[in-house]
Backbone as a chain_set.jsonl record, in Angstrom:
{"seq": "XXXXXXXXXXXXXXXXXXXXXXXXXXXXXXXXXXXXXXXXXXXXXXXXXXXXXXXXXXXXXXXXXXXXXXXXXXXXXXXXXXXXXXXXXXXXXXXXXXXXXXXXXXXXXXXXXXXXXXXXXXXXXXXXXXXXXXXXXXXX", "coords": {"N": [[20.241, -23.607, 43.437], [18.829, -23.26, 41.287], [17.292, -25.368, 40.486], [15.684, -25.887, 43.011], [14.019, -23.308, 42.65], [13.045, -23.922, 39.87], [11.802, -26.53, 40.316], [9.519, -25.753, 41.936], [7.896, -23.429, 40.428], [7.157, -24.715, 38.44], [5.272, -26.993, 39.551], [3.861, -25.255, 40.621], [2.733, -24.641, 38.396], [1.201, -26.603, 37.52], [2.409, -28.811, 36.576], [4.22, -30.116, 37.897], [4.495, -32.723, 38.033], [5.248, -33.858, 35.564], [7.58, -33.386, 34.977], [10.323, -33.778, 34.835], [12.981, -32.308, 37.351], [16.07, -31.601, 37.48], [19.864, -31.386, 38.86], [23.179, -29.951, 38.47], [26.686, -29.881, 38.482], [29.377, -28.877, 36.314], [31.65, -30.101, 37.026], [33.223, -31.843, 39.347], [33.925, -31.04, 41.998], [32.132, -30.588, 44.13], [30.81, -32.331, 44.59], [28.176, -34.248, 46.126], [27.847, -33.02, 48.339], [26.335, -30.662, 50.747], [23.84, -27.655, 49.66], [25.52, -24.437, 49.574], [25.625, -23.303, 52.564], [25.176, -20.154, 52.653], [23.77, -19.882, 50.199], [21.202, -21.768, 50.915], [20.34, -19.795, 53.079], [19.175, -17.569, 51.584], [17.495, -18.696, 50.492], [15.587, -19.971, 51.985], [14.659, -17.877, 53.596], [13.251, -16.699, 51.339], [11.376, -18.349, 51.192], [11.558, -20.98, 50.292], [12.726, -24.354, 50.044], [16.006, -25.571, 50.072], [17.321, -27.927, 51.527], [17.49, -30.688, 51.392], [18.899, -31.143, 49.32], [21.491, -32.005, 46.996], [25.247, -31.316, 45.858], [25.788, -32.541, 42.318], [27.596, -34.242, 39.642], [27.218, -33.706, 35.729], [27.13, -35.379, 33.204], [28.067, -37.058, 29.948], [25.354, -39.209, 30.08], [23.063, -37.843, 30.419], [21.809, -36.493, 29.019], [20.554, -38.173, 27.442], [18.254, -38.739, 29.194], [17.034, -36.283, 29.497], [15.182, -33.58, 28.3], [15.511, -31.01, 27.907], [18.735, -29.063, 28.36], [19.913, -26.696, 30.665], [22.688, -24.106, 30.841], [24.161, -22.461, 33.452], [26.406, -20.117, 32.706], [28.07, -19.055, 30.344], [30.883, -20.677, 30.261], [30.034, -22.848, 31.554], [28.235, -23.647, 29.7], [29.865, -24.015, 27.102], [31.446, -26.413, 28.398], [29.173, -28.282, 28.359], [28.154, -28.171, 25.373], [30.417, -29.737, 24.063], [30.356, -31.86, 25.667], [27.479, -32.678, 24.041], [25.556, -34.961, 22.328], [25.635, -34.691, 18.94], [23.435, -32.166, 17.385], [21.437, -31.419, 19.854], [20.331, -28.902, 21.677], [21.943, -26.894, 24.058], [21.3, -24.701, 26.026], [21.819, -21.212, 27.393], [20.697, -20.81, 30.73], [19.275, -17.888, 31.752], [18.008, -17.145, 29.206], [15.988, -17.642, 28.917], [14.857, -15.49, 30.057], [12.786, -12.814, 29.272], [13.599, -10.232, 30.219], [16.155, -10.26, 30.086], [19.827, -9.276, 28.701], [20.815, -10.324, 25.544], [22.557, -13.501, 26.111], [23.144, -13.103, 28.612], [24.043, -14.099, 31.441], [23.614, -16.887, 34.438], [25.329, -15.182, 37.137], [28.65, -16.559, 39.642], [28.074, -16.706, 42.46], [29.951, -17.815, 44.503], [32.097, -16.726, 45.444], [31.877, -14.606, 46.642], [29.912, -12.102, 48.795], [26.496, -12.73, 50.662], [24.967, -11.204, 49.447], [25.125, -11.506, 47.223], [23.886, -13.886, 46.33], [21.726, -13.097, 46.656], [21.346, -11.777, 44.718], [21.675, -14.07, 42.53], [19.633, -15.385, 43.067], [17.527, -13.375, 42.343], [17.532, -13.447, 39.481], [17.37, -15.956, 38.783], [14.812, -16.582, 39.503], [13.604, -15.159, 37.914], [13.809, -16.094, 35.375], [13.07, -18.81, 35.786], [10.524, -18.421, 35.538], [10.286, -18.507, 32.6], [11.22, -19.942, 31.708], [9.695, -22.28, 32.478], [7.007, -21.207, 30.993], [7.926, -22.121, 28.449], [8.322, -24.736, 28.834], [5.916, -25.62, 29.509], [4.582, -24.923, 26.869], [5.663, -26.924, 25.092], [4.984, -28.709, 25.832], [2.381, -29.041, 25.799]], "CA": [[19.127, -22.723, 43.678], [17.849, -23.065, 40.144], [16.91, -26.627, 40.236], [14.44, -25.28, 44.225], [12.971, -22.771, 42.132], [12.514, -24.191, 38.873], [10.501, -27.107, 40.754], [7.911, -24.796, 42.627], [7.429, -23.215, 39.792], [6.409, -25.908, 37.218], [4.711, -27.129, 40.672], [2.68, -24.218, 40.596], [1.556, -24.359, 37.261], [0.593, -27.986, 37.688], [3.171, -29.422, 35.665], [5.445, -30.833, 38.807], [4.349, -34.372, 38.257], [5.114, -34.28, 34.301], [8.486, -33.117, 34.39], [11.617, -33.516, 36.042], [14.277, -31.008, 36.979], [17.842, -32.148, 38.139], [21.127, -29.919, 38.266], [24.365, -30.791, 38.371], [27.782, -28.881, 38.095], [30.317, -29.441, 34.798], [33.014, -30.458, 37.74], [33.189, -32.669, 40.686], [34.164, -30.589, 42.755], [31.582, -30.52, 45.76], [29.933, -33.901, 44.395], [27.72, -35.145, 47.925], [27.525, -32.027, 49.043], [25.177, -29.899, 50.41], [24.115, -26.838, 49.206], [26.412, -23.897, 49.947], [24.619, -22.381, 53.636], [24.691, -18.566, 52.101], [22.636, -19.901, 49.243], [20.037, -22.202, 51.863], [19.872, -19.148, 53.906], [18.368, -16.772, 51.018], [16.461, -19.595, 49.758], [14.706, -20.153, 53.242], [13.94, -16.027, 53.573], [12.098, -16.685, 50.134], [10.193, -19.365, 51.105], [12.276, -22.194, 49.834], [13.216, -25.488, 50.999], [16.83, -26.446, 49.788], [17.893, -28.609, 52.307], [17.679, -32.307, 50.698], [19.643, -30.944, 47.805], [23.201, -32.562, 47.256], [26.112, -31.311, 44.763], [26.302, -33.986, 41.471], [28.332, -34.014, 38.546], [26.924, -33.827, 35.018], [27.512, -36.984, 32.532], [26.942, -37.263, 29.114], [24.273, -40.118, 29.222], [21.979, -36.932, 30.862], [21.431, -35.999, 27.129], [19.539, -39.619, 26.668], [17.251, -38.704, 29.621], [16.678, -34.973, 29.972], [14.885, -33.02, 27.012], [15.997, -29.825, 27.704], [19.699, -28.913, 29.162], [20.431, -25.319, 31.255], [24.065, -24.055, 31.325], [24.244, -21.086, 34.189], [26.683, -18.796, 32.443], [29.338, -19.507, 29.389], [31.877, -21.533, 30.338], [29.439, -23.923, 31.507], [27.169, -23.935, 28.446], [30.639, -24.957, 26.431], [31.516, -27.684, 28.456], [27.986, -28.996, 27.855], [28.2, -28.535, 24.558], [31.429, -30.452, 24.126], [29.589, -33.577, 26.232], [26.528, -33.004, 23.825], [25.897, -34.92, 20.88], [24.666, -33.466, 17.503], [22.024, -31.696, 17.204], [21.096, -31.539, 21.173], [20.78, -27.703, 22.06], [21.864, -26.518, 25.01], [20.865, -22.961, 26.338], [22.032, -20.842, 28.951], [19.071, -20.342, 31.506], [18.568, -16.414, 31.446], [18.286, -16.777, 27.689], [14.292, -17.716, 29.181], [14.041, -14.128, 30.581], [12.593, -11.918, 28.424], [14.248, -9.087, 30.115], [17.879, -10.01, 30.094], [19.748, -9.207, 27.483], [21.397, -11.463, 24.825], [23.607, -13.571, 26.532], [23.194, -12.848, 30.062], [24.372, -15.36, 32.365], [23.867, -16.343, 35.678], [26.997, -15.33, 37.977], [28.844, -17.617, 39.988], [28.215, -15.657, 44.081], [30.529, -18.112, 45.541], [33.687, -16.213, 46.586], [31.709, -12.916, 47.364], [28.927, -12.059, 50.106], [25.597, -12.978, 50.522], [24.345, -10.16, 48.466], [25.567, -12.106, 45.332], [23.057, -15.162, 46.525], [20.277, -12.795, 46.744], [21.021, -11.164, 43.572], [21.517, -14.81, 41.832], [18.237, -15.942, 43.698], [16.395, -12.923, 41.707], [17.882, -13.762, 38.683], [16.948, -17.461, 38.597], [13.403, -16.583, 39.814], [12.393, -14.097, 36.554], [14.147, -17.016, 34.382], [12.31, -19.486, 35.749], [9.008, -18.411, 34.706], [10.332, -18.27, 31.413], [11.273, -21.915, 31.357], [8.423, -23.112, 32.999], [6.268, -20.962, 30.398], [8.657, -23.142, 27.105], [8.27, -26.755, 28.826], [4.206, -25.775, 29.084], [4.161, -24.96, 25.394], [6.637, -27.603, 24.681], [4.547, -30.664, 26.548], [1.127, -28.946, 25.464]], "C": [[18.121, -22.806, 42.536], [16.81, -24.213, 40.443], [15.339, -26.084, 41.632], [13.015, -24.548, 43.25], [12.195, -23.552, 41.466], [11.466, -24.766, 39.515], [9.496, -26.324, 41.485], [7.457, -24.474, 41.236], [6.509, -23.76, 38.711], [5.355, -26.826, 38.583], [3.861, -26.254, 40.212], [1.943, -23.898, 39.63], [1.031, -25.502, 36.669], [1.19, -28.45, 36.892], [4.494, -30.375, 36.512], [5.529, -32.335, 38.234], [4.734, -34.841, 36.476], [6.448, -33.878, 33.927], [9.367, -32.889, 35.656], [12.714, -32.649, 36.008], [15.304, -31.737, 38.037], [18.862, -30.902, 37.777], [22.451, -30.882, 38.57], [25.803, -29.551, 37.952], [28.489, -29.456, 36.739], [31.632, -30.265, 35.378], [32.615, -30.754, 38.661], [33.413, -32.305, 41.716], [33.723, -30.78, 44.634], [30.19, -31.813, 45.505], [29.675, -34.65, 46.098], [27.907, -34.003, 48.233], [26.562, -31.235, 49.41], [25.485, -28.37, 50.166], [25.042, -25.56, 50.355], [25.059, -22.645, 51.431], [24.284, -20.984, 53.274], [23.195, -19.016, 51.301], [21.231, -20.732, 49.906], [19.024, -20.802, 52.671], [18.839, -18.321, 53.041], [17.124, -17.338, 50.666], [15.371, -19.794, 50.631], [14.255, -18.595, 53.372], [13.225, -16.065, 52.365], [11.086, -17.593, 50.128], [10.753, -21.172, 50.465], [12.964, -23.1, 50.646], [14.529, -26.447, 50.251], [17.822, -27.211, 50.699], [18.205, -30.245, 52.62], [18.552, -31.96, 49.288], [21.321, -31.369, 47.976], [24.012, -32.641, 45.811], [26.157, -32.672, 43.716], [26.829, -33.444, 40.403], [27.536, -34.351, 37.06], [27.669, -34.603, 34.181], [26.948, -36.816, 31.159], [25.522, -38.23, 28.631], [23.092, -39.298, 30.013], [21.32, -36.545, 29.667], [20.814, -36.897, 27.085], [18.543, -39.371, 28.219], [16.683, -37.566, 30.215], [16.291, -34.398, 28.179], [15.407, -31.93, 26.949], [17.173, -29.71, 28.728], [20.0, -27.322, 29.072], [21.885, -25.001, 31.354], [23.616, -22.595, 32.272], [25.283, -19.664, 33.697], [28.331, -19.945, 30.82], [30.306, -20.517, 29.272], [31.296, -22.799, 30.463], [28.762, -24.61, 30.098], [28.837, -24.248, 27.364], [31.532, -26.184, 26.94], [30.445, -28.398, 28.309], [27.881, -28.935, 26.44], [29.335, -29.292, 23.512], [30.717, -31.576, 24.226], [28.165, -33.314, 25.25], [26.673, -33.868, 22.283], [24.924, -34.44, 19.958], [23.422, -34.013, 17.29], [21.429, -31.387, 18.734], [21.558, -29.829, 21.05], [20.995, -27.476, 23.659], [21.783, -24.774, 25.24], [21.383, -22.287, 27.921], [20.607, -19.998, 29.773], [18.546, -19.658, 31.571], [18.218, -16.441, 29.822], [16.39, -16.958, 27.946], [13.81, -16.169, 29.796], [13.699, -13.04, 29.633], [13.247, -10.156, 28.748], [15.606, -8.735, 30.447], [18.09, -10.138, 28.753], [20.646, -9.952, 26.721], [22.49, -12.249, 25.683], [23.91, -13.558, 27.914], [22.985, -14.495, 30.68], [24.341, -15.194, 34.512], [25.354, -16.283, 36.519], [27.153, -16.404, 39.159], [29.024, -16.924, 42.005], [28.566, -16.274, 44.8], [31.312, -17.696, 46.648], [32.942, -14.843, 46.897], [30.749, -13.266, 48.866], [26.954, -12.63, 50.278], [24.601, -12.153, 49.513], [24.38, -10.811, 46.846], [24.509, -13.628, 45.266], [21.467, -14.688, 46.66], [20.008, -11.964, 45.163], [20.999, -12.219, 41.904], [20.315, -14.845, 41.94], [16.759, -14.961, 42.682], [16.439, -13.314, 40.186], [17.145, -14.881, 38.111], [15.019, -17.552, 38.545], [12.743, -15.797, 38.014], [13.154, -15.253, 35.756], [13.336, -18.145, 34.571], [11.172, -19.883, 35.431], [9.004, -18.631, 33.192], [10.553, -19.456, 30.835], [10.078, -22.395, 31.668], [7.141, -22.715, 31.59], [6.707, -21.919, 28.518], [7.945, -24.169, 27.7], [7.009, -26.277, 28.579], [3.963, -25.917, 27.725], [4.706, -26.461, 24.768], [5.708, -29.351, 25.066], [3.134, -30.352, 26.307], [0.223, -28.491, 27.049]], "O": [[16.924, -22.538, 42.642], [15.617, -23.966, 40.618], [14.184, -25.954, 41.225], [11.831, -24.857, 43.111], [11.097, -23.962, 41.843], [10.377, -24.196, 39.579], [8.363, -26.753, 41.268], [6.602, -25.233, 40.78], [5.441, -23.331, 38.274], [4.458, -27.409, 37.974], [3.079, -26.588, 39.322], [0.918, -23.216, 39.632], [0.5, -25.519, 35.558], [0.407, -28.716, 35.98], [5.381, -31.058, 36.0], [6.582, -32.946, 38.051], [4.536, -36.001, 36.116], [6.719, -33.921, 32.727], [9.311, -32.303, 36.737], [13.31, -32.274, 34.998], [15.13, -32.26, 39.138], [18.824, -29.973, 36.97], [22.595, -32.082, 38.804], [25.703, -28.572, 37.212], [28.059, -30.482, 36.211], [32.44, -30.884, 34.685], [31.641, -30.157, 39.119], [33.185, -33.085, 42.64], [34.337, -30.958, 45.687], [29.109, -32.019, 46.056], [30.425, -35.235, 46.879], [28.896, -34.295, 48.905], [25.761, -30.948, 48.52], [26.57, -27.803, 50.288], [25.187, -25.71, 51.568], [24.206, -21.773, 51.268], [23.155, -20.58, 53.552], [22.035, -18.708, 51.573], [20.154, -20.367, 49.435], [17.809, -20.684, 52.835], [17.7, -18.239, 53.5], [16.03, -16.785, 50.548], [14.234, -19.807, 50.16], [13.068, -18.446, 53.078], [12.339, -15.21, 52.385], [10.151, -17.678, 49.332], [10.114, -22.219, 50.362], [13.622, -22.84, 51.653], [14.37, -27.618, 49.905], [19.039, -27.078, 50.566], [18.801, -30.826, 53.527], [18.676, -32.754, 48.355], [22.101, -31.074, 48.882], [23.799, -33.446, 44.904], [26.507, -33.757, 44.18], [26.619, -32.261, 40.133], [27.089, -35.496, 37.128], [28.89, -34.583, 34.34], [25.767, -36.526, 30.967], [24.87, -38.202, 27.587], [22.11, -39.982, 30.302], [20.112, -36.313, 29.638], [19.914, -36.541, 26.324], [17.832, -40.376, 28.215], [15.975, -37.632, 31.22], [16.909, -34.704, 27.16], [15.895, -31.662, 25.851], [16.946, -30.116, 29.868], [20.244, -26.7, 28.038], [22.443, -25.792, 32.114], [22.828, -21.771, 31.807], [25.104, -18.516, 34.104], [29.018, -20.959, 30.697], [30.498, -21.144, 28.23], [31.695, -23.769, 29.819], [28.823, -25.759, 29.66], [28.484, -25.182, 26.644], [32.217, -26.859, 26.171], [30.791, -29.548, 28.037], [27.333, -29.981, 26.093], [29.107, -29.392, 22.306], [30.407, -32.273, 23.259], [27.318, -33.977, 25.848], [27.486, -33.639, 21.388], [23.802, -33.958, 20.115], [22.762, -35.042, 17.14], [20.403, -30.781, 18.425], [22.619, -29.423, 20.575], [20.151, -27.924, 24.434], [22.257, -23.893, 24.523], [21.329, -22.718, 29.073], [19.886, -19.042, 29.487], [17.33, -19.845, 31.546], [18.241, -15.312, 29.333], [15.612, -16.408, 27.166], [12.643, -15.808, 29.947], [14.652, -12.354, 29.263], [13.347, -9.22, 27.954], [16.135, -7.697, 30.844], [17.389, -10.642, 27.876], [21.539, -10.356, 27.467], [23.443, -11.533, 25.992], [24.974, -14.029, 28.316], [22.257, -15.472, 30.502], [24.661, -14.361, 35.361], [26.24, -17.137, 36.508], [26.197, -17.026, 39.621], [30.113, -16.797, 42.564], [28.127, -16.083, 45.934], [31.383, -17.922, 47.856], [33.615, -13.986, 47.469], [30.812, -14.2, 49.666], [26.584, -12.849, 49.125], [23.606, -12.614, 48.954], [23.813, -10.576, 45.779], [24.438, -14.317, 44.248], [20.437, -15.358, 46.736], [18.942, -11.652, 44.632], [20.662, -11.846, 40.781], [19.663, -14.38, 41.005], [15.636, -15.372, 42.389], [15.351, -13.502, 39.641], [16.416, -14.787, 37.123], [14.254, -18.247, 37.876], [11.738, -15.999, 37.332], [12.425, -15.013, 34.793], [12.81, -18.583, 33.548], [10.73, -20.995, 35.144], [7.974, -18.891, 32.57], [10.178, -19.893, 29.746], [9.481, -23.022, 30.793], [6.438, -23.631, 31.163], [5.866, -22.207, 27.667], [6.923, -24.552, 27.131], [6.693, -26.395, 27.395], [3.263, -26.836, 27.299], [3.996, -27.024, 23.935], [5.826, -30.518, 24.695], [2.405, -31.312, 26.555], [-0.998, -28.332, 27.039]]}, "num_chains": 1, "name": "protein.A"}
């Protein structure tokens, strides 16, 4: 869901074409997959089109062609920083919202109800601006 947003967003502030966004899990799990239908469905009631999107696994030679790396909540952000090498920060994605607070991660609204895909979905959206507003400063 992040990866939908993020791109509109940097889209929308004319920065689509200068920067790429990819996602990827820490585990193989649902590698070739598509996304999970709860999370399509909210995404389509918001206006979003994740329906070319397909589960991949994160690698460390992503560090030699991504400038900035997102973890979604703790556990992730230390297996990425395990696969990173020194000096490479990685950040967990709400850490861009100015109104979450230290630390806040996004949750994982697989095993619950759709309510947990609309309450990631807001989540991701007020973080996103907050990334999109870094890379701008960050690429000028």
């Amino acid at each position: 869901m992040a990866e939908i947003v993020l791109r509109r967003v940097l889209e929308e502030r004319g920065l689509g074409k200068r920067v790429v966004v990819e996602s990827a899990g820490t585990g193989g799990w649902h590698v070739g997959e598509p996304m999970d239908e709860r999370a399509l469905g909210i995404l389509a009631e918001r206006g979003y089109d994740g329906a070319a999107h397909r589960a991949r696994q994160f690698t460390a030679d992503w560090f030699d062609r991504y400038d900035l790396v997102l973890a979604m909540d703790r556990d992730n952000l230390a297996n990425l920083r395990r696969l990173a090498p020194a000096g490479v920060e990685v950040r967990l994605f709400r850490s861009f919202d100015p109104a979450a607070p230290a630390g806040a991660e996004v949750p994982d609204p697989y095993y619950g109800g759709p309510e947990g895909f609309e309450e990631v979905l807001s989540l991701v959206e007020a973080a996103a601006e907050g990334v999109a507003k870094h890379v701008a400063d960050e690429i000028g």
